[in-house]
C-alpha positions in Angstrom: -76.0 -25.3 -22.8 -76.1 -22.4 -20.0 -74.2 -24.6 -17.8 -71.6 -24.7 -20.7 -71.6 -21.3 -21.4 -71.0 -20.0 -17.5 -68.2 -22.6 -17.2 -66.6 -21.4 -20.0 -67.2 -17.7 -19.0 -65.7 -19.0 -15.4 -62.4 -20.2 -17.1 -61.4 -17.6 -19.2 -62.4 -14.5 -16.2 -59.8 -17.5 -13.8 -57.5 -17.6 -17.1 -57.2 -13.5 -17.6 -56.8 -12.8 -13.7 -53.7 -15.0 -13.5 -52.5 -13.7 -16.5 -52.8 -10.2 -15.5 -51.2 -11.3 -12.4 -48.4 -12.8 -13.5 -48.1 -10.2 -15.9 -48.0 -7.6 -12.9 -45.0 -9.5 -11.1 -43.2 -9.8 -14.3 -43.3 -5.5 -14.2 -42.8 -5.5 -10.7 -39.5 -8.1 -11.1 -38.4 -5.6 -14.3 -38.8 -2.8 -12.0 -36.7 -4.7 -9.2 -34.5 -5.2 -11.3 -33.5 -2.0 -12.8 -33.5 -0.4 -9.4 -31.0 -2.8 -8.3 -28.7 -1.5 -11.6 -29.7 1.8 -10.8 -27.6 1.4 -7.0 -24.7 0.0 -8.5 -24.8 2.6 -11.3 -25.7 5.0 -9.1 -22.4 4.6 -6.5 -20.4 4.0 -9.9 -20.8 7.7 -10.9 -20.7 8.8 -7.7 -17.0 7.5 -7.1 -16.2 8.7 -10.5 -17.1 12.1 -9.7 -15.5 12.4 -6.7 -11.9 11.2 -6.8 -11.0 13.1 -3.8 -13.1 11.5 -1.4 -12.2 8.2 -2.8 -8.1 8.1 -2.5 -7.9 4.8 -0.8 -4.6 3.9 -0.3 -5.9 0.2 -1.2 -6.5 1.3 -4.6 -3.1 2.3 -5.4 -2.0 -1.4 -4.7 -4.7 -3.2 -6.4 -6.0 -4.3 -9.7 -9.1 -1.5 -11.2 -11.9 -2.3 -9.5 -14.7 -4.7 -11.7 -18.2 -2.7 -11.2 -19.7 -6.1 -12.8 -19.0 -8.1 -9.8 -20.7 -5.0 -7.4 -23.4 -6.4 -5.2 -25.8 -4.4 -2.9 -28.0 -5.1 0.3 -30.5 -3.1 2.1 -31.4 -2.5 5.2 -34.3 -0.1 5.9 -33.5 3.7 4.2 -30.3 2.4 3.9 -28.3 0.9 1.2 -25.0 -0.6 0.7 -23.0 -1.6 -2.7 -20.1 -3.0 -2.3 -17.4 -3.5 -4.9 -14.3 -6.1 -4.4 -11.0 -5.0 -4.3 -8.2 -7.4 -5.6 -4.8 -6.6 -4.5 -2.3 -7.0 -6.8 0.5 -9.9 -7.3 2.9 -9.7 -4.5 0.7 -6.9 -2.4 -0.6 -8.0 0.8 -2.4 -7.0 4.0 -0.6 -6.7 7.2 -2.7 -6.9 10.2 -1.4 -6.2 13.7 2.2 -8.1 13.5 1.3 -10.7 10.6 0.7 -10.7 7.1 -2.7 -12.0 6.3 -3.2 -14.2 3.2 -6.6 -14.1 3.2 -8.2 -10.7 3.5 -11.1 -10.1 2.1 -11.1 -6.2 0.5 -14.1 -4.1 -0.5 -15.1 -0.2 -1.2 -18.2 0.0 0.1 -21.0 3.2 -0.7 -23.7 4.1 2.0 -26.8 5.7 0.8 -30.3 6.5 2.0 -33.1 8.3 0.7 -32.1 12.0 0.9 -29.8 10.8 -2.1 -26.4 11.1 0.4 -23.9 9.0 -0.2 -20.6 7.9 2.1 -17.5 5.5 1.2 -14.8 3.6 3.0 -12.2 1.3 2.1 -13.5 -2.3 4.1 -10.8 -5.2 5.6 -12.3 -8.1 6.4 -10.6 -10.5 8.0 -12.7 -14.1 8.3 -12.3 -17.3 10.3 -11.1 -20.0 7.9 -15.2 -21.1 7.2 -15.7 -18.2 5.7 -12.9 -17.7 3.2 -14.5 -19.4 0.8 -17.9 -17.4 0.9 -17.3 -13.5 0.9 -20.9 -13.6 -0.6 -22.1 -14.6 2.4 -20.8 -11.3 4.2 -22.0 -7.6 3.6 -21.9 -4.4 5.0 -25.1 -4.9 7.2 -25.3 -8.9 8.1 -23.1 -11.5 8.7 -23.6 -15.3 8.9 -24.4 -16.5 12.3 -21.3 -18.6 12.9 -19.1 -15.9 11.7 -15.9 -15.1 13.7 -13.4 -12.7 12.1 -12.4 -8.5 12.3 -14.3 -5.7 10.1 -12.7 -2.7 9.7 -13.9 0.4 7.8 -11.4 3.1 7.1 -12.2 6.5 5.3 -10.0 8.3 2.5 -7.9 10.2 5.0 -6.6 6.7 6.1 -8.9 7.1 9.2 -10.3 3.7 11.3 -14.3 4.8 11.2 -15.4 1.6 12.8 -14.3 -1.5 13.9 -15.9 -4.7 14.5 -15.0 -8.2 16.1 -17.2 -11.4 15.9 -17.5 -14.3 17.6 -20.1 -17.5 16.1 -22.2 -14.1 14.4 -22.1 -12.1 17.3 -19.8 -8.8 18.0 -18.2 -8.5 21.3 -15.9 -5.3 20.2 -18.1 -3.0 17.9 -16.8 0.7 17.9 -17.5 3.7 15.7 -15.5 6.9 14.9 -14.6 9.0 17.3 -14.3 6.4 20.3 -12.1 3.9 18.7 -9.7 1.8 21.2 -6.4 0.3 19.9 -7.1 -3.3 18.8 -5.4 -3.7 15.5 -3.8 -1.8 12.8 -3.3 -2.8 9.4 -0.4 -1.5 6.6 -0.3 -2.8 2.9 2.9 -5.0 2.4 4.6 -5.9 -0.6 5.7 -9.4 -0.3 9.0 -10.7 -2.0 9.7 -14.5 -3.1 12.0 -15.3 0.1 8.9 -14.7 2.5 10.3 -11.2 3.2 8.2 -7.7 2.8 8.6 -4.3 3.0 5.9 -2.1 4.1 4.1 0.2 1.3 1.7 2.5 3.6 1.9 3.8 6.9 0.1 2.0 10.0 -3.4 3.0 9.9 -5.2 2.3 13.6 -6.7 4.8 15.9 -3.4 5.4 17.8 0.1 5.6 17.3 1.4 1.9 17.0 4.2 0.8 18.7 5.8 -2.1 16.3 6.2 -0.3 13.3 8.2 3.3 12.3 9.1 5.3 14.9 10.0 8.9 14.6 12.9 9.9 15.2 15.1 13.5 15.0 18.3 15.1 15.2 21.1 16.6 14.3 24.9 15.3 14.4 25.4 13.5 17.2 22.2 11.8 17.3 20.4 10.5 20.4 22.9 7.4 20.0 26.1 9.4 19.7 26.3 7.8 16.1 26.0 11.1 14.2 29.1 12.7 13.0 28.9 16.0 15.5 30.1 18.0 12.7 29.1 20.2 10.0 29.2 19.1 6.2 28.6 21.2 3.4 25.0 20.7 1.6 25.7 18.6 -1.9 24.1 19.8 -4.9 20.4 19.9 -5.0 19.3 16.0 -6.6 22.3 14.6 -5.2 22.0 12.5 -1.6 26.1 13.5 -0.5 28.2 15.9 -1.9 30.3 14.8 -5.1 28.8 11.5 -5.1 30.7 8.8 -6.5 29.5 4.6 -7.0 30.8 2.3 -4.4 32.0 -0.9 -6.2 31.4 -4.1 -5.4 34.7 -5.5 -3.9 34.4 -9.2 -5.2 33.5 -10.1 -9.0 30.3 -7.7 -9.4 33.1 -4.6 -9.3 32.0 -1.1 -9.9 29.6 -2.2 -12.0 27.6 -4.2 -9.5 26.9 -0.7 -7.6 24.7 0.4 -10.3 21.0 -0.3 -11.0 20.1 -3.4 -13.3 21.6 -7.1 -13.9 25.3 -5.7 -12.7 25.5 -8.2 -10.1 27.5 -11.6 -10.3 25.9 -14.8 -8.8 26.8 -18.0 -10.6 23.1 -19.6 -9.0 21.1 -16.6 -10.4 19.7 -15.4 -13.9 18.8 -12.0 -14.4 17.3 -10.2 -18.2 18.3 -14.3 -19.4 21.8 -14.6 -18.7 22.7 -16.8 -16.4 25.0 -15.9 -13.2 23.4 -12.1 -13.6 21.9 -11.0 -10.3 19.3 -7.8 -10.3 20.4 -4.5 -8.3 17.6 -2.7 -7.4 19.6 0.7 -7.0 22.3 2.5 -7.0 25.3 2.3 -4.4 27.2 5.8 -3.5 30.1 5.9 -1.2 29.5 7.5 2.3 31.1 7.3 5.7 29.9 5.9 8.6 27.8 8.8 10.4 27.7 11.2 7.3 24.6 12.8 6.3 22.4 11.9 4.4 20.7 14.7 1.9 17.1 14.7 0.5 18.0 15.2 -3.2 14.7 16.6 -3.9 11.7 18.6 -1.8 9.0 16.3 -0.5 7.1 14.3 1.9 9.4 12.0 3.9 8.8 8.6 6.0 10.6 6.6 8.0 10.5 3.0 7.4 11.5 -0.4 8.1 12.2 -3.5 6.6 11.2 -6.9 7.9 11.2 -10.5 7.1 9.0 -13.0 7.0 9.3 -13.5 11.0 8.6 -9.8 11.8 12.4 -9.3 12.4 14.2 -6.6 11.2 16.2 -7.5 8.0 17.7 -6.2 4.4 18.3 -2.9 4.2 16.7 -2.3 7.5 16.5 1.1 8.5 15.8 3.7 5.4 14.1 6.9 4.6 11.3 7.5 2.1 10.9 10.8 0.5 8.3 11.3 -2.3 8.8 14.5 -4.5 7.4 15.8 -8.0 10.5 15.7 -10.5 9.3 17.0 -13.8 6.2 16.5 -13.3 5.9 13.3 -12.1 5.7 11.4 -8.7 8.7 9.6 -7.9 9.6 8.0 -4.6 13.0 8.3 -4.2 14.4 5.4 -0.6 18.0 6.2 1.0 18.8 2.7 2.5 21.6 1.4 5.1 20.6 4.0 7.8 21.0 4.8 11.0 17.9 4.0 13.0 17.8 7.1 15.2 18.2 10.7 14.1 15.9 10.3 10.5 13.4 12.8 9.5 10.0 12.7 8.7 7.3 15.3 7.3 8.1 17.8 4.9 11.5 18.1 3.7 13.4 20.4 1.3 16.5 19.7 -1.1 19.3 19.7 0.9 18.1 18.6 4.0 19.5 16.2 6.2 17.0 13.3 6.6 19.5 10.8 8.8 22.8 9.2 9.2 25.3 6.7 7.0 25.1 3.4 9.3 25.8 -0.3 8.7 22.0 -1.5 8.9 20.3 -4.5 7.4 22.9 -6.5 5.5 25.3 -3.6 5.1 27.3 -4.2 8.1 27.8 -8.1 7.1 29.3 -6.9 3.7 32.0 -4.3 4.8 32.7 -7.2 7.5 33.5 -9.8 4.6 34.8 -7.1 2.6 32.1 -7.5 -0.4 31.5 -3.7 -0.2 32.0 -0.1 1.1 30.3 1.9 3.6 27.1 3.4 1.2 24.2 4.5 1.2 21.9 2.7 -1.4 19.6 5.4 -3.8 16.2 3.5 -5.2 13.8 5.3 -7.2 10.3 4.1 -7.6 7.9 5.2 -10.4 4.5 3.9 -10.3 5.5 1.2 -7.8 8.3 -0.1 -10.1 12.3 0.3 -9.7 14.0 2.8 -12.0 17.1 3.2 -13.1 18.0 6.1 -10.1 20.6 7.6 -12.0 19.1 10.1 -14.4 17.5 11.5 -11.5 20.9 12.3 -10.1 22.1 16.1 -10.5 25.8 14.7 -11.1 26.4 12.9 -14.4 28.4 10.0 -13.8 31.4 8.7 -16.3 33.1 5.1 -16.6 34.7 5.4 -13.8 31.8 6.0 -11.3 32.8 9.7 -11.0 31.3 12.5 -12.6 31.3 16.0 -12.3 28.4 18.2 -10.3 27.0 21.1 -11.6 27.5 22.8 -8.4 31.0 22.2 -7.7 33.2 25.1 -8.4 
């Protein structure tokens, strides 16, 4: 009966200390778990109270970022959430002189004990193994047959490190400050021909060499295409003086110079009506090696537009000017340039910002007589095409004339 009675005893003091065990890890898994809501959360309200450290150009181009698919890994005092990004439709990563399909893109948060915290916009860029698994790569490890780029950029558009891997081991790994030229990336929006036109400057370490080139002067540009002579400023939010639509010269008219369906293309449909073709902008008349005027004051950037081999195509040579107009940030593009003599950096109305020339497909339509010498106005609004007109200080009448409130 004491036997019994000490087995007994034995089981239950066996039975409690497993229970109290397991009852420990389920606390200590509870507590594991919160802490690991507690980083995400953490770097969540950290981004949302700071906005101005967090102006990553990539966000501008891509869907709002899903906290519930943020993961985090540590590594010593350190730790690292990472949130993907998820460009959207039609936006793509350009890297070096090719637009990469499958990028992998993250905003990543650094922190460590003394409660700091540090954020970059990360590129990845993995061998074909890896596309698959993201998961698999994080701010501190990657798998050991990994080959691919990692880039980290900061808010100011800045390349803070940069990393290349070959079977899980770097063989370039450089931090800010001593950063040689490898690659450069740009955001690209991507059209349904193949094309793109760039979105965002170059962002690398150095001044790239394939991409927009600044360029200055007055008439009589370094080419000799400029017109040498003096023109009188148009009214401010007008690009020439008296601005009037150039028509179309075949069946579009004068109203396939204005924004919207207004173009004729018996293969095309456009707003549901068949042989409509889309106009992006608007088309005003403009003489070969004319001015061109920013109609508003703003930041302007010289761009290029490319096709889907890297050569130059479309509109080709243009100007980009961004300006508050009534409160809101428009980015008003003067097309069929000149490639030398634009202007870039701040601008005011009025100012020349380049020369009328034939580029992109311009040229081919004045040969074929489908069009006048013009430079072609689009306004962007929240990334979308606007009808430029309203933005326009001339009001324009049936005719594609109208009268401008500064003419006497």
């Amino acid at each position: 009966m004491k036997n019994k009675i000490i087995k007994t005893s034995v089981f239950l003091g066996v039975f409690l200390v497993g229970l109290l065990l397991l009852l420990t890890r389920c606390q200590k898994n509870n507590v594991v778990r919160r802490a690991n809501e507690n980083y995400i959360e953490k770097a969540k309200t950290w981004f949302d109270a700071h906005p101005k450290m967090n102006q990553f150009a990539v966000l501008s181009y891509s869907e709002k970022p899903d906290w519930g698919k943020a993961f985090y890994h540590k590594n010593g005092d350190k730790i690292a959430v990472e949130i993907p990004v998820k460009l959207k439709k039609g936006m793509a990563i350009m890297i070096h002189d090719t637009v990469s399909k499958n990028v992998i893109n993250r905003i990543v948060f650094v922190m460590d004990n003394k409660n700091t915290v540090k954020s970059f916009y990360e590129l990845i860029k993995p061998d074909k193994a890896h596309v698959a698994t993201p998961e698999k790569i994080n701010y501190f490890n990657v798998p050991a047959d990994f080959s691919g780029t990692i880039m980290a950029t900061n808010e100011n558009t800045g390349i803070r490190q940069y990393r290349q891997y070959a079977q899980g081991k770097p063989y370039h790994f450089k931090s800010e400050g001593k950063l040689p030229y490898y690659d450069c990336w740009r955001i690209v929006e991507v059209y349904s021909d193949g094309s793109y036109e760039p979105v965002t400057d170059w962002v690398c370490d150095v001044t790239y060499g394939g991409g927009d080139s600044d360029g200055h002067g007055g008439g009589g540009s370094s080419n000799g295409k400029g017109n040498g002579g003096k023109t009188s400023k148009p009214c401010p939010g007008d690009p020439v003086k008296n601005p009037e639509i150039a028509a179309q010269l075949g069946a579009s008219g004068l109203n396939g110079g204005e924004f919207g369906c207004t173009r004729y293309d018996p293969d095309d449909t456009c707003g549901g009506i068949k042989g409509k073709k889309f106009h992006n902008g608007i088309d005003i008349k403009n003489a070969y090696g004319n001015p061109d005027y920013a109609m508003y004051g703003g930041t302007a950037k010289i761009k290029t537009q490319y096709d889907k081999n890297g050569k130059v195509v479309g509109a080709e040579y243009y100007v980009d000017v961004t300006s508050v107009v009534n409160n809101q940030t428009v980015h008003i593009l003067y097309f069929h340039m000149q490639e030398d003599g634009r202007v870039s950096g701040h601008v005011n109305a009025g100012d020349v910002i380049g020369y009328q020339g034939d580029s992109g497909n311009l040229g081919d339509a004045i040969k074929h007589h489908h069009s006048v010498s013009h430079v072609h106005i689009k306004v962007k609004v929240n990334g979308k095409a606007v009808d430029p007109k309203p933005y326009f200080a001339t009001k324009f009448d049936g005719t594609g004339t109208g009268k401008s409130p500064c003419s006497k």
